[in-house]
Structure formats: C-alpha cells, structure tokens
C-alpha positions as CSV (number, residue, x, y, z in Angstrom):
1,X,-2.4,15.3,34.2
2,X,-4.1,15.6,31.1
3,X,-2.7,13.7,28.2
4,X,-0.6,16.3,26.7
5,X,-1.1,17.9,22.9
6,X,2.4,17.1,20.8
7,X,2.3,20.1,19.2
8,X,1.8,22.3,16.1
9,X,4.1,19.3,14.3
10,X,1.8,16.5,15.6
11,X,-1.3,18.1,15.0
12,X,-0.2,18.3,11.5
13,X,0.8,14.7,11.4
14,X,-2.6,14.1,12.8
15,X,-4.0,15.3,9.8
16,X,-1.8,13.6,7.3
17,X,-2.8,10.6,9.0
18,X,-6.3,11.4,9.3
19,X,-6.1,11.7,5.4
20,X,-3.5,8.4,4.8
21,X,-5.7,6.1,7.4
22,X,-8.9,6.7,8.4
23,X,-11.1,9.7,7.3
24,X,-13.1,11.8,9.5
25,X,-14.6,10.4,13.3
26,X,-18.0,9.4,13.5
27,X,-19.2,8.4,16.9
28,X,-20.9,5.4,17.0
29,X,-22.2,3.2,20.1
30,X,-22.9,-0.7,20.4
31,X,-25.4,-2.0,23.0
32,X,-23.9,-4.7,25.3
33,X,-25.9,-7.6,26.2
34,X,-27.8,-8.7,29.2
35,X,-25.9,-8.9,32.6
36,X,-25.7,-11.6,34.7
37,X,-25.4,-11.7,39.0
38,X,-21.9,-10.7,40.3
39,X,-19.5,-13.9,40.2
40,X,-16.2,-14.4,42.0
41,X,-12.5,-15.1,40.9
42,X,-12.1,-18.3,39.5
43,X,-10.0,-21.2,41.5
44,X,-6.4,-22.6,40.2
45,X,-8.1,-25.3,38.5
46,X,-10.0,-22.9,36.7
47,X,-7.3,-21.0,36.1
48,X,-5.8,-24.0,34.6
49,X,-8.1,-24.3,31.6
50,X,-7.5,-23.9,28.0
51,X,-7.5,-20.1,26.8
52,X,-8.1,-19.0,23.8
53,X,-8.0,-15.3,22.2
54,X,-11.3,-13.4,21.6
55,X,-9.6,-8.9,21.2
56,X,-6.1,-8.6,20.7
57,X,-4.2,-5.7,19.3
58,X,-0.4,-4.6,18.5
59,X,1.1,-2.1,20.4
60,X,4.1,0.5,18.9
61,X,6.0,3.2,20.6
62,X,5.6,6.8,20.3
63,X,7.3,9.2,18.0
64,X,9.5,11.5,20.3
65,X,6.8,14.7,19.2
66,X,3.9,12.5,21.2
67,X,4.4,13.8,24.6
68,X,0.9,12.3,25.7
69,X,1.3,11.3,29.3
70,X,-1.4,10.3,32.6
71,X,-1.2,11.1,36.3
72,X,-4.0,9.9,38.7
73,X,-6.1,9.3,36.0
74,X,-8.4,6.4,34.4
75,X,-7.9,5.2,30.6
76,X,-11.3,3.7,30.1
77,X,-11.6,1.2,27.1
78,X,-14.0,-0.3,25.3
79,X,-12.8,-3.7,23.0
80,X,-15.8,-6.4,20.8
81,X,-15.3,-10.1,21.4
82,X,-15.2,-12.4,18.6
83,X,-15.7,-15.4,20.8
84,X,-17.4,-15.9,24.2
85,X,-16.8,-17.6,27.2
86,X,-17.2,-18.0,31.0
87,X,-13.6,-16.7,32.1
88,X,-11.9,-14.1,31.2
89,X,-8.2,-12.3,31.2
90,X,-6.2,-9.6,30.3
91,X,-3.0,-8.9,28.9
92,X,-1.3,-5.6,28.9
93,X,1.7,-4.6,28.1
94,X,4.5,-1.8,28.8
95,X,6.7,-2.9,26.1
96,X,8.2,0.4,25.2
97,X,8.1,1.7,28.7
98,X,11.2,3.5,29.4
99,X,10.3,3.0,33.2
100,X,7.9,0.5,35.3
101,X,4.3,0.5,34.7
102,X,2.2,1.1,37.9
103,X,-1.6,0.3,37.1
104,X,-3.1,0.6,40.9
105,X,-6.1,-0.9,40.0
106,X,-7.9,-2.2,37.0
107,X,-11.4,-3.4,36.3
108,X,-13.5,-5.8,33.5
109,X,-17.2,-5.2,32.9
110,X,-19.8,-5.2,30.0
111,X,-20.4,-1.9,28.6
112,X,-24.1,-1.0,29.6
113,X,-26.9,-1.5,27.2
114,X,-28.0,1.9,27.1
115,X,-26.8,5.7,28.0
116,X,-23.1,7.0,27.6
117,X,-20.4,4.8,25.2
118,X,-18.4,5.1,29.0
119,X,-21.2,3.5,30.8
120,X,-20.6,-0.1,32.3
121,X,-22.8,-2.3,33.5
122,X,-22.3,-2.6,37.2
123,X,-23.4,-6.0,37.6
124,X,-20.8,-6.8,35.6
125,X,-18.3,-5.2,36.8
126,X,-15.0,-7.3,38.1
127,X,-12.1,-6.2,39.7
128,X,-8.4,-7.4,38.3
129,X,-6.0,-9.0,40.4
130,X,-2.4,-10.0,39.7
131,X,-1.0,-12.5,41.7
132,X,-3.8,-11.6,44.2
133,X,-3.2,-8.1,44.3
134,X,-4.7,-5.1,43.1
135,X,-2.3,-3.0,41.7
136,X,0.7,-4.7,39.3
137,X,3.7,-3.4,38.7
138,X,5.1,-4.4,35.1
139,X,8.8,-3.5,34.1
140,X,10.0,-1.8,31.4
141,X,9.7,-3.6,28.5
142,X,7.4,-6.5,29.8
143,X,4.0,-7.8,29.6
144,X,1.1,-8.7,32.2
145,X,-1.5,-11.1,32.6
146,X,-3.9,-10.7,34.6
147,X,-5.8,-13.6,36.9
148,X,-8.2,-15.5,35.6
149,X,-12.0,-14.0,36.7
150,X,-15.3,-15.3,35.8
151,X,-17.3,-13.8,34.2
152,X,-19.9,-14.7,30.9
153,X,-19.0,-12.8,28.5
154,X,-20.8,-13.6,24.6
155,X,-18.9,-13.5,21.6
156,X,-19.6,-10.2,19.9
157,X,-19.9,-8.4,23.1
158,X,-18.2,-4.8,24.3
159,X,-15.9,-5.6,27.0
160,X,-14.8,-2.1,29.0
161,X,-10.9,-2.3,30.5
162,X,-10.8,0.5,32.7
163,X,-7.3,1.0,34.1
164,X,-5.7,3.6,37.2
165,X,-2.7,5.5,36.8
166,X,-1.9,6.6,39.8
167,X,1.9,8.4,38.7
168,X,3.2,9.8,35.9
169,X,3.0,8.2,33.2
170,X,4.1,8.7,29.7
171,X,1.7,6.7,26.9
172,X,4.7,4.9,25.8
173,X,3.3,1.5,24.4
174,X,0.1,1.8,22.5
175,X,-1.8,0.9,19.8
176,X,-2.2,4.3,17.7
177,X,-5.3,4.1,15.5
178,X,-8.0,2.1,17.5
179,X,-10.8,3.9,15.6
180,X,-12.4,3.0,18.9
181,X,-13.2,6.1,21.6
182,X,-11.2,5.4,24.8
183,X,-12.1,8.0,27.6
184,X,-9.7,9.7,30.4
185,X,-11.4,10.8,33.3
186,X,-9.6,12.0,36.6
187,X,-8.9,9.8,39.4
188,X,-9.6,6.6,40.3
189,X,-13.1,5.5,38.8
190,X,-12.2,2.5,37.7
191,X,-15.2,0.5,39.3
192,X,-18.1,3.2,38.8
193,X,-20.6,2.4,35.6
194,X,-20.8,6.5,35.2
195,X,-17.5,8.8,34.7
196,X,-16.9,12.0,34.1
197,X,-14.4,11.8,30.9
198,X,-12.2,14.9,30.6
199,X,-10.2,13.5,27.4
200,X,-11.5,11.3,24.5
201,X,-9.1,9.9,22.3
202,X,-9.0,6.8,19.4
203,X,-6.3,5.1,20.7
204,X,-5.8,1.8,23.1
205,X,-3.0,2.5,26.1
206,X,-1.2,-0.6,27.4
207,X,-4.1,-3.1,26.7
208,X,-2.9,-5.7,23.9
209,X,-5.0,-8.8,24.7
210,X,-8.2,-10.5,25.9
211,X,-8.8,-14.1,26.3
212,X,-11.5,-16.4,27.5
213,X,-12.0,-20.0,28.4
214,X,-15.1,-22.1,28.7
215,X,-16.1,-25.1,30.8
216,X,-17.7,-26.5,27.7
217,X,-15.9,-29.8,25.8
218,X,-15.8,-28.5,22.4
219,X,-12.9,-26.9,21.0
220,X,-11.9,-24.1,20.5
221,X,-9.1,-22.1,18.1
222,X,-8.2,-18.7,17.1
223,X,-7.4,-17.1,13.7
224,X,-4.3,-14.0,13.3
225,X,-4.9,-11.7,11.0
226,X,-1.5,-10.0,10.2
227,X,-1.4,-7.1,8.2
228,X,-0.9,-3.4,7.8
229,X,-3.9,-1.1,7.6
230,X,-6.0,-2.7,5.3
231,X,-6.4,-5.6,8.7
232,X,-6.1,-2.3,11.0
233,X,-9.6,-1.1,9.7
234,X,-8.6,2.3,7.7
235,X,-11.2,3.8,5.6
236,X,-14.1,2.3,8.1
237,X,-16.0,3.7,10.2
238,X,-14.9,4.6,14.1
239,X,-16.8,2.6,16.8
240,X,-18.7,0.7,13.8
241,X,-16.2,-2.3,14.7
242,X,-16.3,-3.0,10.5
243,X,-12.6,-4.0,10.1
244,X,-12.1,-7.2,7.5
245,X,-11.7,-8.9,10.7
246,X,-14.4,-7.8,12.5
247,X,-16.8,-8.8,10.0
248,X,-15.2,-12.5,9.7
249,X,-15.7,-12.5,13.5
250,X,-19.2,-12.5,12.9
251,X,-19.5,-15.0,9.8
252,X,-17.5,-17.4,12.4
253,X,-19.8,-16.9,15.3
254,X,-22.8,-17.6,12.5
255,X,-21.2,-20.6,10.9
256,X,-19.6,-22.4,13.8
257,X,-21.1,-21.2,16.9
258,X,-19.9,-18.3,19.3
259,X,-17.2,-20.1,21.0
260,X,-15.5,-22.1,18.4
261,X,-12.9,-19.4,16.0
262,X,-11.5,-16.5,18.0
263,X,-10.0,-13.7,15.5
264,X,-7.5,-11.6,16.8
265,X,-6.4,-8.2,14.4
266,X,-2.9,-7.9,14.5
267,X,-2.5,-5.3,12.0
268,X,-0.7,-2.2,11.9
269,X,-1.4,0.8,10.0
270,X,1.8,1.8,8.0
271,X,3.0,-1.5,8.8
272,X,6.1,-3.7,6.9
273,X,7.2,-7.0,6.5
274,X,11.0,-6.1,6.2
275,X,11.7,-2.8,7.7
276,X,11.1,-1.2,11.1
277,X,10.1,2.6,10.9
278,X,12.7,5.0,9.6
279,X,11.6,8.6,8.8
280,X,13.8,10.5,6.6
281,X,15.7,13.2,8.6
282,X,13.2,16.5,9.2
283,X,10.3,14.8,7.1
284,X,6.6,15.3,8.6
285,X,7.0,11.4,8.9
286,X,9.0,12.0,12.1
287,X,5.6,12.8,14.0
288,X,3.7,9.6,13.4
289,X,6.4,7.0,11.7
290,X,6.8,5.4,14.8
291,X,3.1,4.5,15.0
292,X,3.7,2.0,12.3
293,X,5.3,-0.6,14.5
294,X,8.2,-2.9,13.9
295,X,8.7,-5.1,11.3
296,X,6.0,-8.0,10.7
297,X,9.6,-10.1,10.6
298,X,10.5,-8.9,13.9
299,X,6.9,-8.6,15.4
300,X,5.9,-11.8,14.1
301,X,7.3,-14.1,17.9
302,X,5.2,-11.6,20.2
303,X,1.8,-10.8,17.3
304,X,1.4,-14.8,16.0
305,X,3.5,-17.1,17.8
306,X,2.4,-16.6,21.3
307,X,-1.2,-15.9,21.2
308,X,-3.3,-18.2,23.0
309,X,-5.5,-20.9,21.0
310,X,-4.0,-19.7,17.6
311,X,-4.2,-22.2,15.5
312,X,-4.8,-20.4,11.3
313,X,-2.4,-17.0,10.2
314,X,-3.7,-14.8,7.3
315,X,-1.1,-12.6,6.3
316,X,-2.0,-9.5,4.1
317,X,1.3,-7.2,4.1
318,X,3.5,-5.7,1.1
319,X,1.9,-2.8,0.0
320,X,3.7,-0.6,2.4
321,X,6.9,-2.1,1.4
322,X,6.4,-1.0,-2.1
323,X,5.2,2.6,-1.4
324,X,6.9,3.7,1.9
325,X,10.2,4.1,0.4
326,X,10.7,7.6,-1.3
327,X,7.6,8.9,0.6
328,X,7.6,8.2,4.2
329,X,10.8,5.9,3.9
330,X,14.0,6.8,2.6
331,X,14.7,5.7,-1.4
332,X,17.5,3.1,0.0
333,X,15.0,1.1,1.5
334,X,13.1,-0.1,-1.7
335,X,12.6,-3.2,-2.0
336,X,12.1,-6.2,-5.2
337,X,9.1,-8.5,-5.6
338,X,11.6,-11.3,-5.0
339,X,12.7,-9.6,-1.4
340,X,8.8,-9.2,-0.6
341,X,8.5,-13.3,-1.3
342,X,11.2,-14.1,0.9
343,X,9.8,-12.3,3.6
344,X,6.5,-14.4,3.1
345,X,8.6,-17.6,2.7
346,X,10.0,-16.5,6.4
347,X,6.6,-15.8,7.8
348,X,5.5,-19.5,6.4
349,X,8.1,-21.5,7.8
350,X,8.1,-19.8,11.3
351,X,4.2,-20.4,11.1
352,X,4.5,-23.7,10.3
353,X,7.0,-24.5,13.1
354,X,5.0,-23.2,15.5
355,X,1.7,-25.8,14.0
356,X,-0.2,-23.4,12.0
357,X,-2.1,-23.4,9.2
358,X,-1.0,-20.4,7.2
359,X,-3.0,-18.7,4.7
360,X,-1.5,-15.9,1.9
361,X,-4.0,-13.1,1.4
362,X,-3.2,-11.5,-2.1
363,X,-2.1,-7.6,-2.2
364,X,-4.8,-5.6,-3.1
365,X,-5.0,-2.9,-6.3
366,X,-4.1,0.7,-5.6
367,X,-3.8,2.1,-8.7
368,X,-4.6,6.2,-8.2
369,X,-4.1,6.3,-4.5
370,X,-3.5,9.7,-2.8
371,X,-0.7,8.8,-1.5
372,X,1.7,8.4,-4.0
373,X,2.6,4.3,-4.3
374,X,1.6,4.0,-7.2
375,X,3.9,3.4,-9.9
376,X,4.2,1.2,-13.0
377,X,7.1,-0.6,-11.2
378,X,5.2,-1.0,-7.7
379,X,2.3,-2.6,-9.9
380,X,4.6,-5.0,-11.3
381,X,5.9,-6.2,-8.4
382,X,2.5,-6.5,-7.0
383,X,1.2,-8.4,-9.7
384,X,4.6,-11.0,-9.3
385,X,3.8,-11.1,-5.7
386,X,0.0,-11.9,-5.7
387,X,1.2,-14.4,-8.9
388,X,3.5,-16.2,-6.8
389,X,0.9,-16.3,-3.9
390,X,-1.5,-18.1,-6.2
391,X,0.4,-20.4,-8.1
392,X,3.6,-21.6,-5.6
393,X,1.7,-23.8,-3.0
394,X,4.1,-22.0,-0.2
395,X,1.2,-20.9,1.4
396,X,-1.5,-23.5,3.1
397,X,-4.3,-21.9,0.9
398,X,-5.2,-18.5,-1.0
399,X,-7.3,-15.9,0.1
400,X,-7.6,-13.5,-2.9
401,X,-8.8,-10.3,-1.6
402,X,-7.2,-8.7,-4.8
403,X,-9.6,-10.5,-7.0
404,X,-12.7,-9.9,-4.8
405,X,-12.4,-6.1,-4.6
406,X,-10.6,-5.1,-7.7
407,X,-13.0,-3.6,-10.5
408,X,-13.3,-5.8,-13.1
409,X,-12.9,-2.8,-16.1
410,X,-9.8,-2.1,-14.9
411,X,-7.9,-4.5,-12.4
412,X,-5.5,-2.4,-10.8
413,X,-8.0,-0.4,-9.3
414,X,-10.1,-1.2,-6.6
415,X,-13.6,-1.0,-7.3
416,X,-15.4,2.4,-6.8
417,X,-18.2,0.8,-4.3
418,X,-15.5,-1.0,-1.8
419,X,-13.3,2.6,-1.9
420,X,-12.9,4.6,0.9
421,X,-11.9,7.6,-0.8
422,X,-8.0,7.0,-1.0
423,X,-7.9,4.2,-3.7
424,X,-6.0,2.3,-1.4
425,X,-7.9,1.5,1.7
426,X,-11.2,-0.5,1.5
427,X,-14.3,1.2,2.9
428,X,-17.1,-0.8,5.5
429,X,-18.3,-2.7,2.6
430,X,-14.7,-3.3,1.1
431,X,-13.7,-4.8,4.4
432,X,-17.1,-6.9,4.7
433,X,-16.7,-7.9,1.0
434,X,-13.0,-9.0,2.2
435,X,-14.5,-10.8,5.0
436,X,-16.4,-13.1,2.6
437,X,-13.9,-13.7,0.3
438,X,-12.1,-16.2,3.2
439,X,-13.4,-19.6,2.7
440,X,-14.6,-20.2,6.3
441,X,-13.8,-24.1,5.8
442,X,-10.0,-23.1,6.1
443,X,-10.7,-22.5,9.5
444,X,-12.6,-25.3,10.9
C-alpha cells in the first residue's frame, strides 16, 4: 500500500506548515564519493569498539489526521555524515508504534555518484543484520540497533538506509520535516542501486541514528544540537543539507579533521522546552501539532543523554514557548522568562551529570514574523532570557546567535540577508552565518 493522503484537513495543514517551516521544495542532489570493494560484517571485537554519532534525528508521532501507512513496500533514505569511519550502524526506532515493527530486511550503501537521488552504489551496498538475522522485529515502543558492518564511509558523505516493510504498517514514529526526499517504491528492493519510486516524500520513517567507529587511535566526540526549527533547518533549502548544523559539520571536518566532532541535529520544528504538544480543541493545529515532538524536558534522556560519543550540548529552544500559546497552544499554557530559565537550569544540570560540556545558544530576534509571536511582552522575555544566558555563567559558554544574525538598525529583527521570508526562521546563509558564530575551540 501506498502511503495514504490524510485528507482535505492535512493537506491544509501541509500548507500552513509549508508556510510556518520550510517554504517551497527544491530538489537538490549530492554526489557520493568513490566506492570501495565489497567488505564483510565486522567480528565481536570489532563490534566492541568505541562508536561515536555521525546523522541522528528525533522522531514524533503522528497526528490522528496522518493515516500514512506501508505494505510490501521499501522506504528508501538518504542521510550526510558529519564524521567518517570504517564501521558503521544503525538505530531505528518504533517508539510510537502502537504494534511491533517488522523490517524484513534492511540495507546500508553510498548513494551513487551520478544518475537518480535513489541510486546507490552497488559496491557499496551492505546488508543489515540484527543479532544475525535479516529481518528484526522491534516492539512497540522500542528501539533497534543494528550489527556492526564495515564499511568506509567519509565524513560528509550520503549514506542510503533502505528498509522492507513487508506488513502493514502505519508511519507511526517519524521524523516529519526531513527537508530530505525519501522514496517508496514497491516490494522488496532493498539491495538494487536502481528503484522504481512510486511515492516521494520529505520525511525520515523509523530511522533515528547512524554511528561509526574507526580503527584509528585518535579520539573522537560528538556535539547535540538541541533545538526547535531554527536546529531543524526551516527556511533552507531541501536536499541542500544547509541546516546551522550541517554547516558546523563541515567547519569541524575542516578544522579538526573528518573523524574527530560528530554533530548530531536533534531539533524539532515547533518544538518546546516545557510543554508537550497540545492543540486547542478543533484548531487546524490538530493536523500537524503532533509533529512537534515532546517536550525538550521530557526528550532530553532519549535526544542528549544516550547518544553515542556525545561529549558538547548546544541548546537553542524558547521561542516556541513564547509564541505557541494563543496560536497553536492554548492561552493557559504561557509561560514567564523566569519559567523558560528554569527549564535551561534543568537541561544544564542533567547535562552536566551525564559529563557534558553545555553550551547556551541565545534566542534569536523575530520581531515581524508571520506567524504571530511577536509581541512587546514575548520580546521582553526574550531579551531577559538571552540576558541571563550571557551574563549568569549557568551555561559552560555562550553562543550568541542572537547577536550574529540580528540587524544592527534595529535589534529585534533579524537581518534582511539571513531571512527566509518569515522573520523568524534563518535562510541558508542565516544558518551558515549561525554556524560560524560557534567558537569551534568549545569543541575540541
């Protein structure tokens, strides 16, 4: 089965979103590099090395008007590295599964240097086991990892996750706006280098992390970014891979070397540090509110804590929490500049247990935005917010994105170079500008 249309309601929340997130698709292909002769599963001692994070992403549930759902069919798709290394595996996850996940076969590869976005690379290609086996089974509610294979895979590289559904299967736990292509196609083609796609959509089903180890000695770490959709990429473009973290990605790799910082995007679009989705009763919001994932509070154990090699946290989050409630969120749910600091205080101290260097990244101006947040009471709260950032030494250090993309005539506004459109959301060269305002010797 086709991944089924949600309706006249959906369709409209598409375009809401399409207007409150990411603009209009532009297709967009990157070459893979070179290939290398087919190599086998790696041993347990292999297996045993140190991993560390190169793709990750946060998956959400689906609003109840998503009815999207797969039956002997292949989700191909397509993620960029931001470190490389020799072995590689996969997490996926069916987290809001009402039911157990059968994937009845999976594959790795390289895309292919030239022809179709879909096209692998054949001598690259790798088949995923579990345990030994084939096919995996994961329960409702539950990740998987994959086994370890090996295969060389350089950092800014497009690895393809091809995956077989064999039954029904609702698209219960993904990660809504990839502003990636990911391709259906029917059957099981999980292992050719050519399908036939008979659905494209922008959106990553069940896959939520890729990691890598080396055999080299030097070490290696991994960066979360944790944010909303600023860290999400809206306003870029789709397949450009120009999110803020994309673009640090490749300052690291140029810096430090191609396996040394890993940067993993954890951010959701419409995401909130205090409160998990809640659409007001028959609002348009009940189509896509769900898409905006739980609370960075409640997300943080499963998005920070347990990703492998992470070592540095930039947190970029409040925004929503000032202009969700009375638009998307009900009224009762506004929140104080003093509630959104506590919430950062949390974040800190359960970073800090956990060993990690935690950065603050300062809330960007929105003055103008289409979307109604603005307000002379949101900007003061975001001014005591980014003020308290600055000056309290909670946080390990400061990023101040606000200050590098704000326009200098007037400072609640972003600048009109760095704007997507919105006045909210950063375009490519906001999120590259953002990208260079991180000090990169926080993170060696």
């Amino acid at each position: 089965m086709r991944p089924q249309s949600a309706g006249p309601g959906a369709r409209r929340a598409g375009r809401h979103l399409v207007a409150v997130l990411t603009g209009a698709l532009l297709l967009a292909t990157t070459p893979a590099t070179s290939a290398e002769p087919s190599v086998r599963h790696v041993s347990h001692r292999a297996a045993d090395a140190a991993w560390t994070g190169t793709w990750a992403t946060t998956p959400t549930e689906t609003p109840a008007s998503d009815t999207t759902a797969f039956q002997d069919e292949t989700i191909r798709q397509t993620v960029r590295t931001s470190i490389g290394g020799d072995r590689v595996r996969i997490r996926f996850s069916n987290e809001f599964g009402s039911r157990p996940l059968v994937i009845g076969e999976a594959h790795v590869a390289r895309r292919a240097v030239d022809g179709p976005a879909s096209r692998t690379d054949p001598r690259t290609d790798r088949p995923l086991t579990f345990g030994g086996r084939a096919s995996v089974t994961i329960p409702a509610g539950a990740p998987a990892l994959s086994d370890p294979v090996s295969l060389r895979v350089p950092a800014g590289s497009d690895l393809v996750v091809s995956i077989h559904l064999p039954e029904h299967t609702q698209g219960s736990t993904l990660h809504a706006f990839a502003l990636q292509h990911t391709y259906v196609a029917t059957g099981n083609v999980t292992g050719r280098g050519d399908i036939e796609a008979t659905t494209t959509t922008d959106r990553w089903y069940f896959l939520t992390g890729v990691s890598v180890s080396t055999g080299r000695s030097a070490r290696s770490a991994a960066v979360v970014a944790f944010g909303d959709s600023i860290t999400d990429g809206a306003g870029t473009g789709v397949d450009a891979d120009h999110r803020w973290p994309d673009f640090l990605a490749r300052r690291l790799n140029a810096a430090f070397g191609p396996h040394a910082v890993g940067v993993l995007n954890q951010g959701i679009s419409g995401n909130r540090l205090l409160h998990d989705p809640n659409p007001p009763a028959g609002s348009e919001a009940e189509n896509f509110a769900a898409y905006f994932g739980r609370s960075a509070l409640r997300r943080f154990d499963r998005d920070v804590a347990s990703q492998p090699g992470a070592e540095y946290l930039v947190v970029l989050l409040g925004v929503n929490d000032l202009g969700h409630p009375g638009t998307v969120a009900p009224e009762s749910e506004r929140v104080t500049a003093a509630d959104i600091v506590d919430a950062h205080r949390q974040i800190i101290a359960r970073a800090h247990d956990r060993g990690l260097k935690a950065y603050g990244g300062t809330i960007l101006p929105f003055k103008d935005d289409t979307l109604g947040f603005h307000t002379p009471q949101n900007e003061a709260a975001r001014q005591a917010v980014n003020h308290w950032i600055r000056t309290s030494g909670a946080y390990d250090a400061v990023i101040d994105f606000d200050r590098a993309l704000r326009d200098p005539a007037d400072p609640e506004r972003l600048l009109a170079r760095y704007d997507s459109g919105d006045h909210l959301h950063p375009d490519d060269a906001g999120a590259e500008a953002m990208a260079r305002a991180v000090p990169l010797r926080l993170l060696r």
